[in-house]
N, C-alpha and C positions, 0 to 999 in steps of 0.2 A: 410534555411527553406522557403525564400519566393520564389513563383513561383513551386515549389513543393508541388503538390497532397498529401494529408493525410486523409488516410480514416479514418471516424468515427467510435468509438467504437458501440456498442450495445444502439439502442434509444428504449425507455421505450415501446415501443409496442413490441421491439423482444426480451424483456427478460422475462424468465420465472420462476417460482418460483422451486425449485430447482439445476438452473444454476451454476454448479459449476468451479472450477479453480483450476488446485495445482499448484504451484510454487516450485524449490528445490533451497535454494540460499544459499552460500558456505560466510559465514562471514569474508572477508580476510583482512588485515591489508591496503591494499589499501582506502578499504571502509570507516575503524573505521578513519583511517590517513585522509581523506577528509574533514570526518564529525569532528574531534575535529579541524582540521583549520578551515573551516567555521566555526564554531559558538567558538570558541577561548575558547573551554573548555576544563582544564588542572587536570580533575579530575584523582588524582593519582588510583582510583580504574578501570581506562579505560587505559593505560596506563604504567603504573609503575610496574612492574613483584615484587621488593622487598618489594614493598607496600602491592601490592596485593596477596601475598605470605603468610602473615600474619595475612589475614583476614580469614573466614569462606570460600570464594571462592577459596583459596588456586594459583588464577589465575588472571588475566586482565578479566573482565567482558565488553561486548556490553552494548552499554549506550542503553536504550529500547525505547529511540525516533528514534534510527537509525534502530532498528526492525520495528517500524512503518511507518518510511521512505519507508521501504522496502513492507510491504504491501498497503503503499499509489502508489508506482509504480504500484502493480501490478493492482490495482482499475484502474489506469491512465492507462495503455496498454493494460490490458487483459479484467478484470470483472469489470463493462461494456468496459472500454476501451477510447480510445481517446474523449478527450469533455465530459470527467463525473469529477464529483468536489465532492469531500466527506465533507459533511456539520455538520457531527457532526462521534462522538466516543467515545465508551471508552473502554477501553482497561487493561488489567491485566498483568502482567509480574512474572505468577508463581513459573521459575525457570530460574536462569540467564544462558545466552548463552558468554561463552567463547569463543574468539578468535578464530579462523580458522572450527569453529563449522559448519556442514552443517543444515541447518533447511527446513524443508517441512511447508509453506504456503499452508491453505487450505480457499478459501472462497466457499463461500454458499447465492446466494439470500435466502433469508426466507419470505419477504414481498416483494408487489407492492403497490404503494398509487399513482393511477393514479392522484388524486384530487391534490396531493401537487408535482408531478412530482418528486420521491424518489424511491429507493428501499433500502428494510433491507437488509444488508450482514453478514450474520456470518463467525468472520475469528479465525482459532484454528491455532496454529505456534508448530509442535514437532522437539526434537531433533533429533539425530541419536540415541537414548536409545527408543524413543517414547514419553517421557516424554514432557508435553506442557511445552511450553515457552511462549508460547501468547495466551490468550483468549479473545475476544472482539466481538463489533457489529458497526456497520459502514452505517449512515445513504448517499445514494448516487445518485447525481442528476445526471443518464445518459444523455449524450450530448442534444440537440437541433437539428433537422434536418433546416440544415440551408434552407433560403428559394432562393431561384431561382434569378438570378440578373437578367434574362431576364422577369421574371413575373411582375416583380416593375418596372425596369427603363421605360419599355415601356409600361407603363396601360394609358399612355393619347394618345394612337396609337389605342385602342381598345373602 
């Protein structure tokens, strides 16, 4: 990563209020298997097919922080993009996504708030039925234009 160029996502002057995004992301057991070792959670409804067999979801359900994981990427690479930090959320989880499920991510600027450097995102998550699986709003501080190292290091030459 160091010594390698990375360009910035979208700085608050070039986003606009309708800017949108879709993402199509394939929920594969790669994923689910990463996020229950990272966070060392062994909930037999993420996991356990006899368990979860049993319940009303008849299946392994996605744990709905690892959906959200999923559109905090997309915030991070796409809308705005590199050097944006999502400062607040909240988020619904209408109908659970099953294992190897495709889901279409869609965000949406809806606000600018030049004053507080933020923009609102609306983010809707459907399945492959259409049916949502995520509804929420996503307050987000597009990157910073960093400033110049030749503007500063040399201001006592000028």
């Amino acid at each position: 990563m160091l010594g390698k160029k990375r360009k910035l996502g979208m700085t608050l002057k070039d986003i606009q209020i309708g800017e949108t995004y879709t993402a199509i992301k394939v929920i594969e057991d790669k994923e689910l298997l990463l996020y229950l070792g990272l966070t060392n959670d062994a909930n037999p409804l993420y996991i356990q097919h006899d368990y979860a067999s049993q319940t009303p979801y008849k299946a392994p359900i996605v744990p709905s922080v690892l959906l959200f994981g999923m559109v905090s990427s997309i915030v991070s690479m796409h809308l705005p993009g590199p050097g944006s930090h999502i400062t607040q959320h909240e988020m619904a989880f209408p109908k659970p996504v099953l294992h190897q499920t495709e889901v279409r991510f869609n965000l949406e600027v809806i606000a600018i708030d030049e004053k507080d450097h933020t923009v609102s995102i609306n983010v809707t998550g459907y399945d492959v039925d259409g049916d949502k699986v995520i509804i929420g709003k996503l307050q987000v501080c597009p990157p910073y234009k960093p400033n110049s190292l030749t503007a500063t290091s040399l201001k006592n030459f000028f």
